[in-house]
N, CA and C of each residue as an Amber inpcrd file, in Angstrom:
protein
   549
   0.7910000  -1.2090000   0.0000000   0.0000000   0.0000000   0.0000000
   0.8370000   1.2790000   0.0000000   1.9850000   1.5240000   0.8950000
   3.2000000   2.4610000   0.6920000   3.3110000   2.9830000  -1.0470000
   3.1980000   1.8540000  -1.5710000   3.7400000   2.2880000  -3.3800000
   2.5030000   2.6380000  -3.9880000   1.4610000   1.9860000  -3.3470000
   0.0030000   2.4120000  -4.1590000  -0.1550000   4.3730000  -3.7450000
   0.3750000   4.5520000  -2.4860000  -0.0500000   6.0820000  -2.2510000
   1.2450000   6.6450000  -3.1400000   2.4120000   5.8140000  -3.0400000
   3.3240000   7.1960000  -3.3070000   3.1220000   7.0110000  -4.9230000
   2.9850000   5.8660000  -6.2740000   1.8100000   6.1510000  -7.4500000
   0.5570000   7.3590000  -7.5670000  -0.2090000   7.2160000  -6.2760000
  -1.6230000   7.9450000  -6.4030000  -1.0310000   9.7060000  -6.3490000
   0.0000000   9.4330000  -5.6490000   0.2460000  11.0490000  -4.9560000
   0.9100000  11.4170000  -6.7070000   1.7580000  10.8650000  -6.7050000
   2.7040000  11.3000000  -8.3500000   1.7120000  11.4200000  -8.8670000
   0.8980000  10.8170000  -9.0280000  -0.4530000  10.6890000 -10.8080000
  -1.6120000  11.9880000 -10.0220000  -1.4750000  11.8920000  -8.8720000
  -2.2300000  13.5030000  -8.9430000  -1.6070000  14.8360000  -8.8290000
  -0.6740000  15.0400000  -8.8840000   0.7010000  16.0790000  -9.1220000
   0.6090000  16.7300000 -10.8680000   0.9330000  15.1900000 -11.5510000
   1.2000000  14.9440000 -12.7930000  -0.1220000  15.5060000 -13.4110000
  -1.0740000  14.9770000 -12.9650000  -2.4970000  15.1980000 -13.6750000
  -2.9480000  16.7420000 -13.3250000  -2.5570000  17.2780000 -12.1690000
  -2.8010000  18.5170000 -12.1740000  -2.1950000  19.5340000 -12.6860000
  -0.7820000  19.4630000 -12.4850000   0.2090000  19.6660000 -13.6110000
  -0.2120000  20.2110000 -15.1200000  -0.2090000  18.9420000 -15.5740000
  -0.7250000  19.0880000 -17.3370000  -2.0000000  19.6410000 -17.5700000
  -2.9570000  19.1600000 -16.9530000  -4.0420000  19.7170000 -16.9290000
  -4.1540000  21.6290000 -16.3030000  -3.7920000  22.1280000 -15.4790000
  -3.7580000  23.5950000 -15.6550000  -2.9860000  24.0440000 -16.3300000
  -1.1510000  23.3800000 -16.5400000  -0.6500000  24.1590000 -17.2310000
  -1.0600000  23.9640000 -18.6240000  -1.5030000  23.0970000 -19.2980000
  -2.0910000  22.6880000 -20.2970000  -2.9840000  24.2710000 -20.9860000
  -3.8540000  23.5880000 -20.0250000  -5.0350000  24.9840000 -20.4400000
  -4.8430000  26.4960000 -20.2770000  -3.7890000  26.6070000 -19.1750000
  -2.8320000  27.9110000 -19.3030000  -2.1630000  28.0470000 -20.4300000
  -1.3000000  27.3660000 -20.6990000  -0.9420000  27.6480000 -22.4530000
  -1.2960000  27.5470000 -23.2750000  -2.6170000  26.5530000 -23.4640000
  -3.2760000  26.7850000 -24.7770000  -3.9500000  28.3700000 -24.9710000
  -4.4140000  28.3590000 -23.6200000  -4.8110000  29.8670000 -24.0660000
  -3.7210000  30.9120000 -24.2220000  -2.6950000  31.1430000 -23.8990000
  -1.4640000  31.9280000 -24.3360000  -1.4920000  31.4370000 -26.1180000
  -1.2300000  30.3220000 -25.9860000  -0.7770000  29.8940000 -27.6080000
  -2.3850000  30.4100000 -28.4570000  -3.3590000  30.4560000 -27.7650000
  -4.3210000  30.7460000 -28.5450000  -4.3810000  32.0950000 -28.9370000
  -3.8450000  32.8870000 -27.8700000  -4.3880000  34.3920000 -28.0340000
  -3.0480000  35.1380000 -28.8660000  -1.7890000  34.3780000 -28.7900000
  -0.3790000  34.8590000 -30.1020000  -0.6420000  33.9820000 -31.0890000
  -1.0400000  34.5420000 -32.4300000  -1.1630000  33.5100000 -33.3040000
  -0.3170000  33.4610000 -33.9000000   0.9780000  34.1930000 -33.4490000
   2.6990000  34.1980000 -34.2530000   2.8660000  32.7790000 -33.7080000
   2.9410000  33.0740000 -32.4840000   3.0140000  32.0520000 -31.3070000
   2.4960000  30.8180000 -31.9670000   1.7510000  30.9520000 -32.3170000
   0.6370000  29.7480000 -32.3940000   1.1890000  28.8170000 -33.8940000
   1.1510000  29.5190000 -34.7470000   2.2820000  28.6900000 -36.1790000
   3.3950000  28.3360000 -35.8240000   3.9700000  28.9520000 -34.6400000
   5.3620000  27.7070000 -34.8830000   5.1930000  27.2080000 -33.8590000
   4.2540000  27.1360000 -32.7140000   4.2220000  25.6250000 -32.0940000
   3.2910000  24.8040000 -32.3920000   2.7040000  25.0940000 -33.6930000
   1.1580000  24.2230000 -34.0070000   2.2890000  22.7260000 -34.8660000
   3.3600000  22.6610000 -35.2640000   3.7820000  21.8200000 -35.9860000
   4.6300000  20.6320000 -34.9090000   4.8880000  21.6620000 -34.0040000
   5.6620000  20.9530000 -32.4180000   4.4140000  19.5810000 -31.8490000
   3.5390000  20.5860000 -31.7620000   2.1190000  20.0490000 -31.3390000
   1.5800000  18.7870000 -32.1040000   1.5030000  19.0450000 -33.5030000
   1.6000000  17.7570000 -34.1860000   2.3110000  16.7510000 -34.1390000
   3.3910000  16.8240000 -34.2160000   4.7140000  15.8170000 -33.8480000
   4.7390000  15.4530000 -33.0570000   4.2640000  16.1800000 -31.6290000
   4.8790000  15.3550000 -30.3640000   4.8990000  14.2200000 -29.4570000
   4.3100000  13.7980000 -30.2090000   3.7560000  12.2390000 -29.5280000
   4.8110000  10.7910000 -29.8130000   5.2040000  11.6520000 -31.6700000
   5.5390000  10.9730000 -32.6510000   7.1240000  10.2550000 -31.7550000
   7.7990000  11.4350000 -30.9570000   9.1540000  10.9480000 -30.2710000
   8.8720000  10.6290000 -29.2520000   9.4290000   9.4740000 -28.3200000
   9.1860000   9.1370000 -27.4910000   9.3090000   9.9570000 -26.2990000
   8.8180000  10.6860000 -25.4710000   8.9310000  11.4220000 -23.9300000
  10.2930000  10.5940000 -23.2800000  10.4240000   9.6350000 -22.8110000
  11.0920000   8.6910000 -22.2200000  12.4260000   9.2690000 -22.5870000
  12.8110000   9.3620000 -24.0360000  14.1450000   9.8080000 -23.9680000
  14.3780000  11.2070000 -23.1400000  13.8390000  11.6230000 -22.4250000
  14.3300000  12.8800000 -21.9280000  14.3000000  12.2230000 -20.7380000
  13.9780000  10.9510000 -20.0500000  14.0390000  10.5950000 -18.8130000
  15.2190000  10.4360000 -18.3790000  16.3450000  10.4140000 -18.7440000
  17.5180000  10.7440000 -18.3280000  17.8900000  11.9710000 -17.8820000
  17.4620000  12.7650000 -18.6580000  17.5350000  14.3930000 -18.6420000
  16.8440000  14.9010000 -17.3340000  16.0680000  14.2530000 -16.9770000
  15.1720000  14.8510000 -15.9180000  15.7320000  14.1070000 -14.5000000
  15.8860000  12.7540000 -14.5030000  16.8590000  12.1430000 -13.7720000
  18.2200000  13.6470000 -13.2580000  18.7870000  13.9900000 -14.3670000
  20.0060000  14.8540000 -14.0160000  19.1670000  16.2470000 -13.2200000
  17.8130000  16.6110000 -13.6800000  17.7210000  18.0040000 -13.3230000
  16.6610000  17.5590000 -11.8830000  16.3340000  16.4750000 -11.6860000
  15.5310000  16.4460000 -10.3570000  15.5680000  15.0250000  -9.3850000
  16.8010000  14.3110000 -10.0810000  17.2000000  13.2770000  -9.4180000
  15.9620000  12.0830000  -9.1720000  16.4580000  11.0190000  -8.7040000
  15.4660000   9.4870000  -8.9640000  14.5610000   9.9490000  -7.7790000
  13.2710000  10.0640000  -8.2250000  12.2810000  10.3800000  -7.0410000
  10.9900000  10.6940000  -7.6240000  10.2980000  11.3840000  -6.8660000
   9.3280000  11.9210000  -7.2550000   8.7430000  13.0340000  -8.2080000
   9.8720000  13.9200000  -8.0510000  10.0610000  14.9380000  -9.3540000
  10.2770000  14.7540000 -10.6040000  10.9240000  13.6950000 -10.6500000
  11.0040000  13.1530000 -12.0380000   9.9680000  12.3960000 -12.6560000
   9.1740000  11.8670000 -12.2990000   8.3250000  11.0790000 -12.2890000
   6.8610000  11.8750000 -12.6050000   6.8990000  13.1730000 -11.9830000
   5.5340000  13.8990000 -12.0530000   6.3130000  14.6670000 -13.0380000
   7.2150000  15.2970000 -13.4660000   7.4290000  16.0190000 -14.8260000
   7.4140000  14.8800000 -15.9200000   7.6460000  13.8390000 -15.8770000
   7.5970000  12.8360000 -16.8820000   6.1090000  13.0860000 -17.1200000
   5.2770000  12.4980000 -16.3190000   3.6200000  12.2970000 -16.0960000
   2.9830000  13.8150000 -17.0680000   3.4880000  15.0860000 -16.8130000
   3.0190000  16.0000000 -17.1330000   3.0630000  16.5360000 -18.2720000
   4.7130000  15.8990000 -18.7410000   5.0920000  16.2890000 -20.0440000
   4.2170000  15.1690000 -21.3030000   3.8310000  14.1210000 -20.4590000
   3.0720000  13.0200000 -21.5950000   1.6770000  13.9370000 -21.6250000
   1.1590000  14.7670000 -20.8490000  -0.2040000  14.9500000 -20.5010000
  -0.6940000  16.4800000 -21.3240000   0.6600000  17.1890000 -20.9250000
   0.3260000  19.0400000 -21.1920000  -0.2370000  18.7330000 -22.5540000
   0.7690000  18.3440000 -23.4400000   0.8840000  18.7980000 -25.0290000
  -1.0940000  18.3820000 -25.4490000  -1.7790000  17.4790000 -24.9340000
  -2.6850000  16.6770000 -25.2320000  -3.7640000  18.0130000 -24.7580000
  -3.5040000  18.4550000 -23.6500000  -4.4580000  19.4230000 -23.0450000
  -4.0340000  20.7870000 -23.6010000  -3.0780000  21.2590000 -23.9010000
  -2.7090000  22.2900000 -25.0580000  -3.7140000  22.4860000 -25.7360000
  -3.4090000  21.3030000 -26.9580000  -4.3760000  21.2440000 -27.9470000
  -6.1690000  21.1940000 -27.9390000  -6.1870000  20.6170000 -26.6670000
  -7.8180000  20.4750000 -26.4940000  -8.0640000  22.0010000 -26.4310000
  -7.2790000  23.0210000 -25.5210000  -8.0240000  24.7160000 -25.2850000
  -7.4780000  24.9700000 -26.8150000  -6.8700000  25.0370000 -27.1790000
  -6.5650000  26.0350000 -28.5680000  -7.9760000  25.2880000 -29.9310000
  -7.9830000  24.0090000 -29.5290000  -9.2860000  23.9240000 -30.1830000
 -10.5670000  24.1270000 -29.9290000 -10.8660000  23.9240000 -28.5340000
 -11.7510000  24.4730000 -28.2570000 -12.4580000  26.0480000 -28.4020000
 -11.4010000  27.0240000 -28.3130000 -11.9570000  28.3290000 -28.2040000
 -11.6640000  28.5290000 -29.6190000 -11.0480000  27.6720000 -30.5590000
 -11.6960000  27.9190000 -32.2860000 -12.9790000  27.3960000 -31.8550000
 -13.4660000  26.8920000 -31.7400000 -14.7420000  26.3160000 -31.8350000
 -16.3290000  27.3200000 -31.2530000 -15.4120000  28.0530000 -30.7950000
 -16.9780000  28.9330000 -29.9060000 -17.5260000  30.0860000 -31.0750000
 -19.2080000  29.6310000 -31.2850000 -19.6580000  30.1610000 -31.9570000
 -19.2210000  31.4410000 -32.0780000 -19.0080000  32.2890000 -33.3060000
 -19.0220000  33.4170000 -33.6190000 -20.2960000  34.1930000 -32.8530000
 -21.3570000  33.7370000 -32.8560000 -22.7330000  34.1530000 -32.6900000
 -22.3110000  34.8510000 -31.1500000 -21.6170000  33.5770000 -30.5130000
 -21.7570000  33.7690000 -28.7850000 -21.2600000  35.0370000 -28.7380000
 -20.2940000  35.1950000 -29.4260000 -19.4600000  36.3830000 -29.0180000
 -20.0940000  37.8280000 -29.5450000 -20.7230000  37.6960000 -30.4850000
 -21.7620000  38.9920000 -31.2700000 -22.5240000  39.2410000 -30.2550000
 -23.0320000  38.1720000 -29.4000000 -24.1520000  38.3630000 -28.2460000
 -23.8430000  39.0310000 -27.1500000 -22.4350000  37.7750000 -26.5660000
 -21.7140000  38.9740000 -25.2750000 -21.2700000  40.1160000 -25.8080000
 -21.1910000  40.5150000 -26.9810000 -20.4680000  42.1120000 -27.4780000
 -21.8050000  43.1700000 -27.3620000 -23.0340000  42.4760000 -27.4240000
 -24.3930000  43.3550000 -28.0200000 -24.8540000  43.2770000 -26.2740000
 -24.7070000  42.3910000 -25.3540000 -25.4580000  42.4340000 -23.8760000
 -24.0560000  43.3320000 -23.2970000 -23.2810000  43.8350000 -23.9460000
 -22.1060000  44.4740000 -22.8740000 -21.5420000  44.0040000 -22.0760000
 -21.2370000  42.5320000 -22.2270000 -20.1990000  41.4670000 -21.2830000
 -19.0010000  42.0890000 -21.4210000 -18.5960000  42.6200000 -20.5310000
 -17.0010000  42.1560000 -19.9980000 -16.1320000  41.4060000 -20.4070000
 -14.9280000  41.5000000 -21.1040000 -14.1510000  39.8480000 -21.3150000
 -13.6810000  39.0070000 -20.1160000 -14.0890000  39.6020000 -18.5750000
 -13.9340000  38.1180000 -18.1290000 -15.4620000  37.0830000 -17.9460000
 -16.2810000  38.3040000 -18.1940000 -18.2190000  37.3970000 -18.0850000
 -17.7770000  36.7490000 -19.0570000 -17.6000000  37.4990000 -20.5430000
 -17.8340000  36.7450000 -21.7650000 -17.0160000  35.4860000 -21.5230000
 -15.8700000  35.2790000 -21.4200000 -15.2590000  34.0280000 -21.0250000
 -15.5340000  33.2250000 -20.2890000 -16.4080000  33.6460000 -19.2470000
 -16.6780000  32.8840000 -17.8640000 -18.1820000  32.4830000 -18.6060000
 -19.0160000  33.0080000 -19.2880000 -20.6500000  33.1460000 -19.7280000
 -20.8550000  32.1020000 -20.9810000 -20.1130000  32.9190000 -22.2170000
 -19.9290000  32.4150000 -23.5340000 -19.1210000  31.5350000 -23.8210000
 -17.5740000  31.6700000 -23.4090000 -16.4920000  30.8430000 -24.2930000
 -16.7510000  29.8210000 -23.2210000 -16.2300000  29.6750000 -21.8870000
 -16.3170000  28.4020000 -21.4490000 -17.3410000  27.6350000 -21.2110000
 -18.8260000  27.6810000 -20.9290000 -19.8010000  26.7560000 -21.4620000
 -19.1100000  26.2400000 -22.7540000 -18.9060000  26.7740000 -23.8250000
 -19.3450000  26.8530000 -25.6360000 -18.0560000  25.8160000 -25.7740000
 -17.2700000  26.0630000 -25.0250000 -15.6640000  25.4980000 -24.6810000
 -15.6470000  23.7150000 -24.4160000 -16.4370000  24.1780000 -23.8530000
 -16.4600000  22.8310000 -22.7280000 -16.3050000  21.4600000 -23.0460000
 -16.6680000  20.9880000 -24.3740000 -16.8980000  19.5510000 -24.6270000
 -15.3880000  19.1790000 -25.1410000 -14.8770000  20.0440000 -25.5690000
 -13.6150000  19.7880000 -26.3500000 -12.5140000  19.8160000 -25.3040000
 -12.6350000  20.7120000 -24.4150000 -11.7350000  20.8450000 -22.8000000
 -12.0550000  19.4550000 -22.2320000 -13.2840000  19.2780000 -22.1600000
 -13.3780000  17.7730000 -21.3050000 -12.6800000  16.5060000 -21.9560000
 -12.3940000  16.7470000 -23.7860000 -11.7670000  15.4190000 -24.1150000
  -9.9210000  15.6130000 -23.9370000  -9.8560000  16.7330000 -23.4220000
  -8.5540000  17.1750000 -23.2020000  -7.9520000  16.7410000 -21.7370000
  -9.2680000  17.1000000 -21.1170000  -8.9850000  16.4720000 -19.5350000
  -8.8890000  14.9830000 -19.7520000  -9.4550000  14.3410000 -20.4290000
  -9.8060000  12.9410000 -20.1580000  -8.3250000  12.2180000 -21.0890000
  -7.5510000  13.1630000 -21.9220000  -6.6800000  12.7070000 -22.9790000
  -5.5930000  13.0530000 -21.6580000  -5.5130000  14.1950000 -21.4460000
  -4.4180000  14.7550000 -20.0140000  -4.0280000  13.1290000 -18.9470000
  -5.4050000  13.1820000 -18.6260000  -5.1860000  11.9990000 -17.5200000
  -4.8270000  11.0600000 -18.0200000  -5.3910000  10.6050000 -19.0950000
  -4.4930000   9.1570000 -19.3010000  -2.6930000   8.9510000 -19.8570000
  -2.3370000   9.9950000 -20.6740000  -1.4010000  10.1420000 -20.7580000
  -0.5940000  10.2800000 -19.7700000  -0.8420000  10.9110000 -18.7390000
  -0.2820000  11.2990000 -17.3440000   0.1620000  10.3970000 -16.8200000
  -1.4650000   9.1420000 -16.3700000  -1.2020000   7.7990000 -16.2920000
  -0.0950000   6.8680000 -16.7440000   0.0770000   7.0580000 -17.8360000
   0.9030000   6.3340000 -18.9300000   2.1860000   7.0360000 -18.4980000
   2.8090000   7.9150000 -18.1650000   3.8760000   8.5620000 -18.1900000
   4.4550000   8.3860000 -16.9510000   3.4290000   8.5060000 -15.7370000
   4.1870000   8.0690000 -14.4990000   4.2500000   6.7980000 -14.2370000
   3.7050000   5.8440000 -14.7020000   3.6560000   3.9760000 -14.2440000
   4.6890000   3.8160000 -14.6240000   4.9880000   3.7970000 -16.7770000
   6.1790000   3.7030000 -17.2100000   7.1230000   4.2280000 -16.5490000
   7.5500000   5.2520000 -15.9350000   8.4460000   5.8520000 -15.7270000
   9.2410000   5.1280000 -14.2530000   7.9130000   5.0170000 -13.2170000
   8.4690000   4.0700000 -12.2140000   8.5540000   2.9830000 -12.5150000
   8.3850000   1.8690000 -13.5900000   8.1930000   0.6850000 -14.1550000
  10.4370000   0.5350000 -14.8600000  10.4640000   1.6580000 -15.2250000
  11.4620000   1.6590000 -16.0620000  12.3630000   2.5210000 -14.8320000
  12.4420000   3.2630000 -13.9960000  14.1580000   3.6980000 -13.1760000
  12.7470000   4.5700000 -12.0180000  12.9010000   3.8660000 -10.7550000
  12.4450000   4.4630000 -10.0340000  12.8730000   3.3470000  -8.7830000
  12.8820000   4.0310000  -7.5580000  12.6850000   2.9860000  -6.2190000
  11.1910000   3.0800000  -5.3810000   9.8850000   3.1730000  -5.8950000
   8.8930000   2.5300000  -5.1470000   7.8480000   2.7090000  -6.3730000
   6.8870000   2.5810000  -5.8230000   5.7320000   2.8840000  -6.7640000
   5.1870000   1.5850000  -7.1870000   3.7650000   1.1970000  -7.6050000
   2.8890000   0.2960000  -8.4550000   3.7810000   0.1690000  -9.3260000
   4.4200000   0.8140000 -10.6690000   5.2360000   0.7310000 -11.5510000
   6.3210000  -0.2340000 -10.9550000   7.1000000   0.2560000 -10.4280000
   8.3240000  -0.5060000  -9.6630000   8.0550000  -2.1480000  -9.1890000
   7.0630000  -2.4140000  -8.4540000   6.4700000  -3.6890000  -8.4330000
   5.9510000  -4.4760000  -9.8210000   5.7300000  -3.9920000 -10.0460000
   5.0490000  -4.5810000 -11.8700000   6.1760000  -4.7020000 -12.3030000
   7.5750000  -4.3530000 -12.2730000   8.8560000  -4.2730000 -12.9580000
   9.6150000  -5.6700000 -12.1850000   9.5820000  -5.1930000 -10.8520000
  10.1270000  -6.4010000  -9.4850000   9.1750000  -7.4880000 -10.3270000
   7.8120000  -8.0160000  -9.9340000   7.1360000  -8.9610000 -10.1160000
   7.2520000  -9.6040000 -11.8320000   7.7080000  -8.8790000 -12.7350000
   8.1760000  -8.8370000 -14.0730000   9.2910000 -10.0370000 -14.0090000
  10.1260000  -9.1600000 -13.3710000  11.8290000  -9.8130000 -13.3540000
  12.4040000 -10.7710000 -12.8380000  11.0070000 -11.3500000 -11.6900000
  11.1090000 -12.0180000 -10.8190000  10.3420000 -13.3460000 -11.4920000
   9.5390000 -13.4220000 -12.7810000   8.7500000 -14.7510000 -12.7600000
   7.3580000 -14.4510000 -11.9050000   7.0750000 -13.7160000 -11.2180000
   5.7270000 -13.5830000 -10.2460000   4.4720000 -13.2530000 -11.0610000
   4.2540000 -13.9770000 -11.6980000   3.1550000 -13.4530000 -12.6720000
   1.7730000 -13.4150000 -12.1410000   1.9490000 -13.8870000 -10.8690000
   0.2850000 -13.2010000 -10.2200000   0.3080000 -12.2370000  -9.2910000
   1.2770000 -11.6250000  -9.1670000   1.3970000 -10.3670000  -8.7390000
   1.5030000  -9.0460000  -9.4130000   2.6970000  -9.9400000 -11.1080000
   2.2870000  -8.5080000 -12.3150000   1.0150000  -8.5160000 -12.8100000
   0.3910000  -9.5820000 -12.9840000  -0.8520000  -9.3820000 -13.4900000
  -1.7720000  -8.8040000 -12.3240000  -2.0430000  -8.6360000 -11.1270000
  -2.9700000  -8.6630000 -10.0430000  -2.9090000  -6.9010000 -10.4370000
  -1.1350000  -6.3950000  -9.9730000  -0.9960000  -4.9940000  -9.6510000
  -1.2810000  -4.1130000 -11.3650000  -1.4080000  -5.1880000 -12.6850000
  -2.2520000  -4.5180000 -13.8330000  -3.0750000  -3.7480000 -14.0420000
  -4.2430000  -5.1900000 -13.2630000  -5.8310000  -5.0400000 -13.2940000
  -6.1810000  -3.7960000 -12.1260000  -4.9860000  -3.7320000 -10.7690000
  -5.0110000  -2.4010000 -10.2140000  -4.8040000  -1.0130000 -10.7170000
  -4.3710000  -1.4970000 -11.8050000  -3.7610000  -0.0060000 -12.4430000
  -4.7770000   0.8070000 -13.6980000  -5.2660000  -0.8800000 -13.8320000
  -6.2980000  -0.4050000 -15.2810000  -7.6360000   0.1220000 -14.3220000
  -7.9670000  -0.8000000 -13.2990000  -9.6120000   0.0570000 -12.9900000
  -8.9460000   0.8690000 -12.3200000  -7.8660000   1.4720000 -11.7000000
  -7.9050000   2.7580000 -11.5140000  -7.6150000   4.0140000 -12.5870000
  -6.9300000   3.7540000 -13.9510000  -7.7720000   4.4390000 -15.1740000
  -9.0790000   4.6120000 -15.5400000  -9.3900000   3.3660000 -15.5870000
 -11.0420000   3.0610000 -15.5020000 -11.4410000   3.8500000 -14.7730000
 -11.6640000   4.2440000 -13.3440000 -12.6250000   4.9230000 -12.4160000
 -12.1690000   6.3440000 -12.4420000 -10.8100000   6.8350000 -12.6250000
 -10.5860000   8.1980000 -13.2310000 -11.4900000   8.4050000 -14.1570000
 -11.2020000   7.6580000 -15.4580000 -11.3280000   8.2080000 -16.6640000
 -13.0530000   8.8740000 -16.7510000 -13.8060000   7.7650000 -15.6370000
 -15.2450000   7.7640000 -15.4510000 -15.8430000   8.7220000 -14.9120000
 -14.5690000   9.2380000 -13.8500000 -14.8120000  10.5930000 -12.9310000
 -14.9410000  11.8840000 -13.7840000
């Protein structure tokens, strides 16, 4: 249970992480559209290289622990939630905004009134893309150079022949995607 909290604690670090800074920069990247052409091609690509190779890199800048592990988690997660706000607020009716311009909204009502309702469905597949990637970024990461964690046992129980313990601490890992992903 020790490795199940210090997993739960990383994957909610990680997930919070990507997920605000996510949506913090998409909206930066949304509102520079200089900005926005030369990281829209970054954005495409980034999946394409593996994250992992920088796990060395992060190893050097925050040592084998927990820091490394939740910037791993975050860096699989941001780029995914990026893209969900910069698409989303393309997406908000023209109309909405003619309306909050004609009722005299404010740009933080109009944002708070118009864009984020209008926002919303495309942010939520961003949250739900955030978390699992996140997921994916911190297990691997303790699975592959870490000393505790669910990951780390699935690696031990791996190396060891224990195959009802890698498979047991799996099916722990998947319904707890599962019951996130549901949340």
């Amino acid at each position: 249970w020790p490795d199940v909290s210090y997993t739960l604690g990383n994957l909610g670090a990680a997930i919070a992480l990507s997920v605000a800074g996510g949506f913090l920069i998409g909206l930066v990247v949304h509102a520079l559209p200089r900005l926005r052409r030369v990281l829209d091609p970054i954005f495409t690509s980034y999946y394409a290289v593996p994250t992992f190779v920088l796990y060395p890199l992060l190893i050097v800048f925050f040592g084998i622990g927990p820091a490394s592990l939740i910037v791993l988690g975050a860096l699989f997660g941001i780029v995914a939630m990026i893209v969900a706000t910069v698409t989303a607020i393309d997406r908000v009716p023209r109309v909405l905004l003619k309306v909050a311009r004609v009722s005299r909204l404010g740009p933080v009502r109009t944002a708070l009134l118009m864009k984020l309702p209008a926002a919303s469905p495309h942010l939520m597949t961003g949250l739900r893309l955030a978390v699992a990637y996140s997921v994916i970024g911190v297990i691997a990461g303790e699975f592959i150079l870490s000393t505790e964690g669910v990951g780390r046992r699935v690696a031990l129980a791996y190396n060891n022949f224990d195959n009802q313990t890698m498979y047991a601490l799996l099916v722990l890992i998947l319904g707890f995607a599962i019951a996130v992903n549901a949340l």
